[in-house]
Legacy VTK file of the C-alpha trace (Angstrom):
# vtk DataFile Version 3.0
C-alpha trace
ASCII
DATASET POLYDATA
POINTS 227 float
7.011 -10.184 -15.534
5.297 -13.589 -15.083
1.736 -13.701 -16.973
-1.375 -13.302 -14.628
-4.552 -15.728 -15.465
-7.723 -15.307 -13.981
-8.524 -18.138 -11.742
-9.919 -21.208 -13.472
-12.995 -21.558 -10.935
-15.182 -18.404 -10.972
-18.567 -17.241 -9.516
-21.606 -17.217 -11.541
-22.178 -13.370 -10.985
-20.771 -10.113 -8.884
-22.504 -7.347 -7.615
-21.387 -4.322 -5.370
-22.890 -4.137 -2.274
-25.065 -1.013 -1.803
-22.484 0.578 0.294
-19.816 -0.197 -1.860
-21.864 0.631 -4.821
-21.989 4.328 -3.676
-18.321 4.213 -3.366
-17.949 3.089 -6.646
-20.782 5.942 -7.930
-18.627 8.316 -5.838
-15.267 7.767 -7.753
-17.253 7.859 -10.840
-18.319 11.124 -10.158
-14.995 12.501 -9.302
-14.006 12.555 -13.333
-15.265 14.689 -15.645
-17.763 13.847 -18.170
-16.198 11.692 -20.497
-13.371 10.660 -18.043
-14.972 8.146 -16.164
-13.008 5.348 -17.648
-10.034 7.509 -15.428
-12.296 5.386 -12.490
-11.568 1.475 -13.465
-8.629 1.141 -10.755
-10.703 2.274 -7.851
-13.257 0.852 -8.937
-11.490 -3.037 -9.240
-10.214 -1.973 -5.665
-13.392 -1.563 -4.640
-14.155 -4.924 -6.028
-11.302 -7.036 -4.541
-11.552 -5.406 -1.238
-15.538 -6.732 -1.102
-14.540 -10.262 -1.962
-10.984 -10.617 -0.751
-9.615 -10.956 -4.250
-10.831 -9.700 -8.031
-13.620 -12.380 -9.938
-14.053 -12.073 -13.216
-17.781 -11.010 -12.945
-16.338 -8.295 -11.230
-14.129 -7.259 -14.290
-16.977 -7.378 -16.463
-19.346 -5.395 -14.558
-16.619 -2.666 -14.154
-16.385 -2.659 -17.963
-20.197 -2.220 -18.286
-20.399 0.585 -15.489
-17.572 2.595 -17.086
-18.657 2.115 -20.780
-14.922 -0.031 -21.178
-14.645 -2.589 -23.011
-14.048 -5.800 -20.966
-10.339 -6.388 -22.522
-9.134 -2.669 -21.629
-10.240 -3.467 -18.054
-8.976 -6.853 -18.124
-5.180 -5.939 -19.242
-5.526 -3.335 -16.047
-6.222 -5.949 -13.712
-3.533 -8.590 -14.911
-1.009 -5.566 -14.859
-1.363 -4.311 -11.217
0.034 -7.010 -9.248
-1.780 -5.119 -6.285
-5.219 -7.016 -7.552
-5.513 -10.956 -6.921
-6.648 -13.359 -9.362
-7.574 -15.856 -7.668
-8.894 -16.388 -4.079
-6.616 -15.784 -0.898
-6.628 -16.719 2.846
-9.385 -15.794 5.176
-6.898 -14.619 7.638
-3.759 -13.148 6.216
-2.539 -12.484 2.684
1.145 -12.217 3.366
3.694 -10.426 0.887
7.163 -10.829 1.899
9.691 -8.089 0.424
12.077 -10.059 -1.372
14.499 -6.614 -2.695
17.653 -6.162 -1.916
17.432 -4.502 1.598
15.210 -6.754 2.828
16.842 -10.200 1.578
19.711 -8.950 2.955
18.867 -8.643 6.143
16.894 -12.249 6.060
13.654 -12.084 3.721
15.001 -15.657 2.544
14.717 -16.688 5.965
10.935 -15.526 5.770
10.111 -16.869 2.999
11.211 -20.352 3.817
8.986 -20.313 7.238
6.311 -19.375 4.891
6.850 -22.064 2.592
6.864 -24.231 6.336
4.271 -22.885 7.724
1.600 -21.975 4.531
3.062 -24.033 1.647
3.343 -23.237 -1.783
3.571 -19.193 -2.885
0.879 -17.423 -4.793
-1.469 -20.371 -3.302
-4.496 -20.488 -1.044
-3.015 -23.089 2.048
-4.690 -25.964 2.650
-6.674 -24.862 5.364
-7.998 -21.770 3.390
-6.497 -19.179 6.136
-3.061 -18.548 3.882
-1.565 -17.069 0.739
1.911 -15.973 1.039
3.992 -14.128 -2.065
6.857 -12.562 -2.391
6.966 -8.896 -3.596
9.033 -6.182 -4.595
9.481 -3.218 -2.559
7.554 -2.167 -0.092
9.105 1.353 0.313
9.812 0.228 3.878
13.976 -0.704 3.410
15.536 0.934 6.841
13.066 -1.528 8.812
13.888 -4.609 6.790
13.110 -7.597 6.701
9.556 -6.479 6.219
5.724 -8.100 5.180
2.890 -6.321 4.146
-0.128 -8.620 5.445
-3.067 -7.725 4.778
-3.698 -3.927 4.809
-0.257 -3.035 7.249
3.207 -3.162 7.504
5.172 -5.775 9.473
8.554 -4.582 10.359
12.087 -5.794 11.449
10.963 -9.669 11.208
13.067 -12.516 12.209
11.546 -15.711 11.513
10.234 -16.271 14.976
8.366 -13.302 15.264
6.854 -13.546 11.811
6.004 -17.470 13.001
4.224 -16.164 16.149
2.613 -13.414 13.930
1.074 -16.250 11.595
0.237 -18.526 14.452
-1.723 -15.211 15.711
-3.608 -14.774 13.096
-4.257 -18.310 12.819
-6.149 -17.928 15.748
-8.555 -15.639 15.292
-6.054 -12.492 16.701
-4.917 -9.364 15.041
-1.223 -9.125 15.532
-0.233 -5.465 16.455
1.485 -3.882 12.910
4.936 -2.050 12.885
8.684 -2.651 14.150
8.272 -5.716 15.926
12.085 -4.684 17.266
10.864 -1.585 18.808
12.108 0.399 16.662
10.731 4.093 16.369
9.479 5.162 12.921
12.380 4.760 10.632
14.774 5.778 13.270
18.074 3.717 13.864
17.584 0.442 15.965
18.924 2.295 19.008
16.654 5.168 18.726
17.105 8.399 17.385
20.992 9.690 16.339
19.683 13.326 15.784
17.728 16.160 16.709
18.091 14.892 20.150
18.463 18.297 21.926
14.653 19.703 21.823
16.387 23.226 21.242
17.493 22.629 17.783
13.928 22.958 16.753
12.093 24.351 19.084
12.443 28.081 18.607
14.286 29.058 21.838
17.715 29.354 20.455
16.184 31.516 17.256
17.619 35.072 17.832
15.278 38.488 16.915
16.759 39.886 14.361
16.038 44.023 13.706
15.827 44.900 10.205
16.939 48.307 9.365
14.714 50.693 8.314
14.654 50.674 4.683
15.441 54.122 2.622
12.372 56.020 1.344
12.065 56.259 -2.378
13.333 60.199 -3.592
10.050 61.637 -4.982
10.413 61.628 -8.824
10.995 65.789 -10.413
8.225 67.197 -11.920
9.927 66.748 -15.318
10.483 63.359 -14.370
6.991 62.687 -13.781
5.585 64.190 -17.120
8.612 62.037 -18.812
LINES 1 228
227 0 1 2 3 4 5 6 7 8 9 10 11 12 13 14 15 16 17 18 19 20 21 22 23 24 25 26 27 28 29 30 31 32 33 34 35 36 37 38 39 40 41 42 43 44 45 46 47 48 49 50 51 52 53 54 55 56 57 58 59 60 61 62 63 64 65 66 67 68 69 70 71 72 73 74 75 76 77 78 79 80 81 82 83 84 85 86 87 88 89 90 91 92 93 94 95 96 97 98 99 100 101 102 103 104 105 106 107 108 109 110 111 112 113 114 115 116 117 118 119 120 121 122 123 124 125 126 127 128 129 130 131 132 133 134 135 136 137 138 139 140 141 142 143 144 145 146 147 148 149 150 151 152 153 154 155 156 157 158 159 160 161 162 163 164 165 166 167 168 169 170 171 172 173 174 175 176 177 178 179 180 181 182 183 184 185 186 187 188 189 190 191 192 193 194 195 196 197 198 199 200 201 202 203 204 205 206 207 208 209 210 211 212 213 214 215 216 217 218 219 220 221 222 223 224 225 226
């Protein structure tokens, strides 16, 4: 695993906003006494998703709300490569799937229109709209080549539909999540192979079936019983 530093430019402070702030109170909450500390991921989530990405004020006023100190919650943050250390685009964070299902079915191809389109990986763009990465898996591999951007899954991307999707958000838009080959769920390309005959699960072919009566139970001898 590559080493995770905080970003070299930082804000002078972090607070939660008082809606988030009850969030954060609410997860604390959740753990028994003397648990709360069980609270720091949510709580850095909470964090990141208020700002875009995860300051290091934020880090240390975690650490002070949970009684942590600021190292334990700072090795939690540079471990979970789900929390961003330095600032990302306004519009999109992108993270291209680069595992085997998905670069075999063209995430290489994605990730060199990103490159095109964005520039470097794991860097804001120029423009500030843009930070593209490439990822493990997604848990998405039957609808590869996929992108998580954002908060949502992109699915069955060729590299024009991923271009129009980043021109989109470019734009102001919100590009529509999912298969963008019309693909249902994870069904095959082509639609569903199974279950196709309603039948099969619907009940009506499900046949009554009479269960004998069972034997009554012989009523134990009076010797028996005083046994």
């Amino acid at each position: 695993m590559s080493v995770r530093r905080l970003a070299k430019e930082q804000p002078a402070s972090f607070a939660f906003k008082p809606d988030v702030l009850k969030a954060a109170k609410w997860w604390i909450a959740k753990y028994p006494e003397g648990r709360q500390q069980s609270a720091c991921v949510p709580l850095l989530w909470l964090a990141q998703k208020q700002e875009g990405w995860l300051p290091e004020p934020a880090i240390r006023l975690v650490a002070e709300m949970l009684s942590m100190p600021v190292i334990r919650v700072l090795e939690c943050a540079t471990f979970y490569t789900m929390f961003q250390l330095e600032p990302v685009g306004k519009a999109a964070l992108i993270q291209v799937c680069g595992t085997t299902p998905c670069m075999l079915r063209g995430a290489n191809d994605l990730m060199k229109l990103c490159a095109e389109k964005i520039g470097d990986k794991d860097h804001l763009s120029k423009d500030g709209l843009f930070t593209w990465q490439e990822v493990e898996c997604l848990g998405a591999c039957c609808n590869a080549p996929m992108a998580q951007i954002n908060d949502y899954y992109y699915e069955d991307l060729t590299p024009e539909t991923l271009g129009q999707i980043i021109d989109d958000f470019r734009a102001g838009k919100s590009p529509q999540p999912g298969s963008y080959a019309g693909r249902q769920a994870s069904a095959p390309e082509k639609g569903p192979k199974t279950l196709l005959d309603s039948s099969l699960y619907d009940g009506s072919l499900a046949k009554k079936i009479k269960i004998p009566n069972a034997p009554k139970p012989e009523k134990p001898s009076k010797a028996e019983a005083t046994q």
